[in-house]
C-alpha positions as CSV (number, residue, x, y, z in Angstrom):
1,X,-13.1,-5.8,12.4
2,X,-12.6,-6.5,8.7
3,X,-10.0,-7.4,7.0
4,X,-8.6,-9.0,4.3
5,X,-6.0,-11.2,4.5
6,X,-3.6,-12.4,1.6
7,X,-1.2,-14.2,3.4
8,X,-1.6,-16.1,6.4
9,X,1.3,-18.9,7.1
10,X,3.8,-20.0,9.1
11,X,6.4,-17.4,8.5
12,X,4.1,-14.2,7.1
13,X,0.9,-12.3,7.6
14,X,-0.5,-9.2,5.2
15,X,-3.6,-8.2,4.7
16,X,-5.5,-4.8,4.3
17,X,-8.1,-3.8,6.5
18,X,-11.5,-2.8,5.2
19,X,-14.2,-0.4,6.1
20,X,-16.3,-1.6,8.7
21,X,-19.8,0.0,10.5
22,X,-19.4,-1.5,13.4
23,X,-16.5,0.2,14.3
24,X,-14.6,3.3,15.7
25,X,-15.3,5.9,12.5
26,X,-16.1,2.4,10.4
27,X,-12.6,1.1,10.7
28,X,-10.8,4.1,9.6
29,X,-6.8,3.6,10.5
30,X,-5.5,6.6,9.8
31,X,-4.5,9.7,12.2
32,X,-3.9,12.1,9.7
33,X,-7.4,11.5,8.1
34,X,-10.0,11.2,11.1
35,X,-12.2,13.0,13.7
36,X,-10.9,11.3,16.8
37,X,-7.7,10.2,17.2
38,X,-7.8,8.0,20.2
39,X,-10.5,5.8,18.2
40,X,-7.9,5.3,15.5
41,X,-5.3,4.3,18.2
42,X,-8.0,1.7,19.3
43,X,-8.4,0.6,15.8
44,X,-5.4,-0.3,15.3
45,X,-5.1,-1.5,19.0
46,X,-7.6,-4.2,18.0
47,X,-5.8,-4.9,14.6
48,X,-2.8,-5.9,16.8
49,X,-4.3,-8.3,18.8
50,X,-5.5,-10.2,15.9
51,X,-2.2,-10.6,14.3
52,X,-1.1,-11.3,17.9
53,X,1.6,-8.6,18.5
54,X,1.5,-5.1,19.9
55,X,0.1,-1.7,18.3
56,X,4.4,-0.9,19.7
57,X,5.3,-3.1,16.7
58,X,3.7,-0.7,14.3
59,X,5.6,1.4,11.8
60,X,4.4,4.0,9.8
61,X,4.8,6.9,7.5
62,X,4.3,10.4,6.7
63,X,2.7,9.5,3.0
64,X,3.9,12.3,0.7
65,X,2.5,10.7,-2.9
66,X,7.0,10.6,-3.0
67,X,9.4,8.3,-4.7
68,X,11.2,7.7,-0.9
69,X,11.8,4.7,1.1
70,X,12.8,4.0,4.1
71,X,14.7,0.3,5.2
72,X,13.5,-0.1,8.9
73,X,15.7,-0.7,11.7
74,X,14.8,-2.0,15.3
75,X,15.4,1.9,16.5
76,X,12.2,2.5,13.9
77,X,9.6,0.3,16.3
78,X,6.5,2.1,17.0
79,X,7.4,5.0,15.0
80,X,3.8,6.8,13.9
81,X,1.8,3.8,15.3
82,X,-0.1,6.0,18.1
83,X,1.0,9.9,17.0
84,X,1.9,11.3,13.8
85,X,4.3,13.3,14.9
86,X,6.8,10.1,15.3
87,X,6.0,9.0,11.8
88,X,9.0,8.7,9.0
89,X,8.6,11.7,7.3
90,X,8.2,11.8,3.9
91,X,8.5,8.5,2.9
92,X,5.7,6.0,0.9
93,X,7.2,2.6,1.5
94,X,9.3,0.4,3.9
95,X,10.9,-2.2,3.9
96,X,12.7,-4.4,6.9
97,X,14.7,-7.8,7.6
98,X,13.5,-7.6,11.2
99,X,11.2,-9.9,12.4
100,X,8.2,-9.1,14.6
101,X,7.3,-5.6,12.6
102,X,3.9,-4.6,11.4
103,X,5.1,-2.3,8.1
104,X,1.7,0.0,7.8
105,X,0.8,1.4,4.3
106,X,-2.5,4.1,4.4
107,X,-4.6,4.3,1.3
108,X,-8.0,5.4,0.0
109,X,-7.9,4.7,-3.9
110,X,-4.1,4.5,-4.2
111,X,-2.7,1.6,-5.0
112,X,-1.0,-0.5,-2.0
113,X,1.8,-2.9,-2.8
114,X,2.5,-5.2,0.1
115,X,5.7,-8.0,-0.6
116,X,7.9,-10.1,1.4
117,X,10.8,-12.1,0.0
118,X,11.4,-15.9,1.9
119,X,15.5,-16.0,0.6
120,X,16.2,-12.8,2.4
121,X,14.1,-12.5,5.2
122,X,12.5,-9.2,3.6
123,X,9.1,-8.0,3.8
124,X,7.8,-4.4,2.8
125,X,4.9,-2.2,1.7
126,X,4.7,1.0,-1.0
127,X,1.9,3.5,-1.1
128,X,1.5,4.7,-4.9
129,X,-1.3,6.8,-5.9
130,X,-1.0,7.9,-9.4
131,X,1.7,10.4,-8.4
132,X,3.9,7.6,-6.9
133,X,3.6,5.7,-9.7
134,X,4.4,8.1,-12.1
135,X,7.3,8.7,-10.1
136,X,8.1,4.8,-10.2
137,X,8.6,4.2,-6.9
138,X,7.6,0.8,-7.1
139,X,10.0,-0.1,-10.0
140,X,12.7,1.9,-8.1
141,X,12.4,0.5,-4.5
142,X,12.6,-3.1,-6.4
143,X,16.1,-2.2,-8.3
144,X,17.4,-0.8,-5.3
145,X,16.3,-3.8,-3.3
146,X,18.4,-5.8,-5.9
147,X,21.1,-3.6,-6.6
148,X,22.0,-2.4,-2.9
149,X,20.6,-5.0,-0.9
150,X,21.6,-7.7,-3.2
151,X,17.9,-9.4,-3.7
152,X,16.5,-12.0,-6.6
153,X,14.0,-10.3,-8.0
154,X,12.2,-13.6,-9.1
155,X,12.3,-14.4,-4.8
156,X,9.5,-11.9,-4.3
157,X,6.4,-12.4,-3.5
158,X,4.1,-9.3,-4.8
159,X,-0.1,-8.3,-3.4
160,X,-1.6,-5.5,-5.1
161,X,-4.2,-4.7,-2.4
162,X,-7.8,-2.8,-2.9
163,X,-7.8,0.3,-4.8
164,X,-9.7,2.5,-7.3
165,X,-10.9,0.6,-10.4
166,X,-9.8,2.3,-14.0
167,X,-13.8,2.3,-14.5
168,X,-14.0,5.3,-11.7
169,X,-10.1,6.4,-12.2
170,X,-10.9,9.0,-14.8
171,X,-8.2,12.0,-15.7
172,X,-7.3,15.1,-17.8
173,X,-5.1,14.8,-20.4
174,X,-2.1,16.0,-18.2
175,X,-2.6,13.0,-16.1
176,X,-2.9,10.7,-18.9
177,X,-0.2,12.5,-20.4
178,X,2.7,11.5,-17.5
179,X,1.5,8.3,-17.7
180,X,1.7,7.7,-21.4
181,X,5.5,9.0,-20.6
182,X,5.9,6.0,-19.1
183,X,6.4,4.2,-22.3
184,X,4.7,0.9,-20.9
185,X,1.8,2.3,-19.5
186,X,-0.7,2.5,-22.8
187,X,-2.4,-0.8,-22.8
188,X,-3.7,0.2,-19.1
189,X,-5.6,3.4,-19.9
190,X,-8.7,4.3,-22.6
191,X,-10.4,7.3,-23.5
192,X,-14.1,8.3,-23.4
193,X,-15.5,10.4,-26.1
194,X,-18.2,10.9,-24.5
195,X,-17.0,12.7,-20.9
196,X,-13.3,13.8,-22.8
197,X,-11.5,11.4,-19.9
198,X,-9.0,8.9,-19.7
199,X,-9.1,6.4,-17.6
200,X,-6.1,4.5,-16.3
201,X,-5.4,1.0,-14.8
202,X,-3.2,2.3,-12.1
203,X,-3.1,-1.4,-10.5
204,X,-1.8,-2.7,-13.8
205,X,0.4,-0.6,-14.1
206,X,2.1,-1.3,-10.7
207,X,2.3,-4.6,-12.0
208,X,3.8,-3.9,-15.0
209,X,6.3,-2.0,-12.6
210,X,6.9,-4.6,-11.2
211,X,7.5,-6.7,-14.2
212,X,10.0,-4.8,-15.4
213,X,12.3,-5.1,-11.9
214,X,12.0,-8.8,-12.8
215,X,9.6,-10.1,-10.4
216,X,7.9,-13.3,-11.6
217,X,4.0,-12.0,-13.1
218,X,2.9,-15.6,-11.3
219,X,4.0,-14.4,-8.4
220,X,2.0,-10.7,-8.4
221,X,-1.2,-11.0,-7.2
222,X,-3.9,-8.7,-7.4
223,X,-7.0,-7.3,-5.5
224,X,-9.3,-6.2,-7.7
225,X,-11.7,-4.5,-5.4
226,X,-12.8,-1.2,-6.5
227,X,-12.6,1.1,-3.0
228,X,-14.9,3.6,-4.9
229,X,-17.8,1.1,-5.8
230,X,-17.2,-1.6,-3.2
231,X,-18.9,-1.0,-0.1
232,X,-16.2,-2.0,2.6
233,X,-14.0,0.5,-0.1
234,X,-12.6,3.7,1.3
235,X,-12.4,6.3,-1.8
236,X,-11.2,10.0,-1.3
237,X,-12.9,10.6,-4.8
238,X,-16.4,9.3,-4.0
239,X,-15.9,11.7,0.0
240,X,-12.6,13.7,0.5
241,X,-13.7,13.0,4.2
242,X,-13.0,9.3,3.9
243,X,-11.3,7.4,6.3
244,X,-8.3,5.1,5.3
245,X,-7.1,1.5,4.4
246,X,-4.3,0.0,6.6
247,X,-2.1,-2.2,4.6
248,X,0.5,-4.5,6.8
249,X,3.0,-7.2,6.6
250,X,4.5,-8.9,9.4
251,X,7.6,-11.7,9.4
252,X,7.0,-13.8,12.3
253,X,10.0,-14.7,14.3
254,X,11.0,-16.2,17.0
């Protein structure tokens, strides 16, 4: 199984898995994108093993392209992590104090945001495609982690995982136009004479997001792997058939 991991210590693990041949439907991990659901289930079966804990630990979402989040409780465990129909509905991130909880993120282009904060015990992950992050979700999920649960923003720790580079991210002007409302967004996006599209730095822009909620830029790091021209990518613009990109972060505890 493939996957990448971008942090592996003592007290954390996250890490994105990638698309792999040798698996079930090449590593796909989503069940609201796939052709068989029980290989998905043993996906992500095999995912938990190697961050020794069980596929019960799992919680996941109902992806909407929203601004919603969701703070996960013990009474969330396991929630989406073999059926759908037990996911949080209509949410695109989580976040969690509790120890011993695999938060799962689902992308194929969008941009994942995995983070975990050491002061508070916190870890979380946000799904934002370009319609989350017009929305702001990251940027709003980090002032309501600050303002209502009383977190530093410079105690976070920030991954940008794998997503779709602005080379093969290319828009209409009413795209480019909700992100030029952003008022921040400009230096991220470019326009080609030649096709008439914009194309946007939607990772970038995340980062600027979350820049502006005061998280440290030393401490935002960023996977620049293009999912569209990368081989172990998953991109819904290259096959709307694709499979999908688990993102997960874990606090171990005792």
């Amino acid at each position: 199984m493939t996957t990448n991991l971008y942090v592996h210590n003592d007290k954390f693990i996250a890490g994105i898995t990638m698309k792999d041949e040798a698996e079930f439907e090449h590593n796909n991990m989503a069940l609201h994108a796939c052709t068989n659901p029980d290989y998905i289930v043993e996906n992500r079966k095999k995912l938990a093993t190697s961050l020794q804990c069980e596929l019960s630990d799992f919680v996941c979402a109902n992806q909407t392209h929203s601004a919603n989040f969701h703070r996960v409780t013990l009474e969330d465990k396991g929630r989406g992590a073999t059926q759908m129909e037990t996911a949080i509905a209509d949410t695109d991130a989580l976040y969690t104090y509790e120890p011993n909880i695999v938060l799962c993120s689902f992308t194929a282009d969008c941009v994942p945001v995995i983070f975990y904060n050491e002061v508070k015990g916190l870890i979380g992950v946000i799904h934002s495609g370009w319609q989350g992050t017009v929305k702001e979700i990251t940027l709003k999920l980090f002032e309501h982690l600050a303002q209502v649960e009383q977190c530093n923003p410079s105690d976070f720790h920030v991954q940008i995982g794998a997503a779709l580079s602005q080379e093969k991210f290319e828009v209409d002007e009413d795209v480019y136009a909700k992100f030029k409302n952003l008022g921040y967004a400009d230096e991220f996006m470019y326009h080609n004479n030649l096709t008439r599209k914009y194309h946007i730095d939607n990772q970038l822009t995340v980062k600027r997001q979350c820049e502006l909620a005061g998280i440290p830029a030393e401490q935002i790091v960023m996977d620049r792997t293009c999912t569209y021209v990368e081989s172990a990518g998953f991109s819904y613009r290259e096959d709307r058939k694709c499979g999908r990109h688990l993102s997960f972060v874990v606090r171990k505890g005792d």
